[in-house]
N, C-alpha and C positions, 0 to 999 in steps of 0.2 A: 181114480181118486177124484174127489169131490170139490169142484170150484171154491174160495171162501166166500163167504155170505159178505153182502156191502155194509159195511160199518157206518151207519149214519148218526150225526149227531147228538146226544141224548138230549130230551129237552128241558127244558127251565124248568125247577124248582120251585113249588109253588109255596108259599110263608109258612104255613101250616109242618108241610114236607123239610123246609130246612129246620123248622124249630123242632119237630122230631129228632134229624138227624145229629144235632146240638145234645141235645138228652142225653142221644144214646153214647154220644162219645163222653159225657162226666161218669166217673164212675158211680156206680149207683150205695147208698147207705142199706143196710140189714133194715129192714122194716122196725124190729123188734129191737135193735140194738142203738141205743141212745147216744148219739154222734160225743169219742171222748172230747173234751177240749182240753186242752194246756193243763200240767199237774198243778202246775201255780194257781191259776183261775178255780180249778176246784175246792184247791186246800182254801182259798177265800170263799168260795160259797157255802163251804162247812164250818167255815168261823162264823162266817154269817146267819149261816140258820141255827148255828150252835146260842148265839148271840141272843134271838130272838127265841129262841125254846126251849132252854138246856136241857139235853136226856132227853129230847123227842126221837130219834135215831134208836134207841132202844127199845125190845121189843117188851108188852106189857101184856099180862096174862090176867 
């Protein structure tokens, strides 16, 4: 049977190495998929562009 190997220290984290490790622990967004926000917030943002462009939201041939 085989001795265990000496566990030493690991060493300091360098700025770079911890802001990596920060990243990886947020979860990450779908590239392609447009962060939802709040149904409230939206349904204002569609009164809003509704406001400013009636019937732009419709497709036009």
């Amino acid at each position: 049977m085989k001795a265990p190997g000496i566990k030493l220290p690991a060493p300091a984290l360098t700025s770079d190495q911890r802001a990596a490790l920060e990243r990886a622990k947020r979860p990450r967004l779908h590239p392609y998929r447009v962060h939802q926000a709040s149904g409230n917030a939206q349904r204002e943002a569609a009164e809003r562009r509704e406001r400013i462009a009636p019937g732009q939201h419709r497709m036009v041939r």
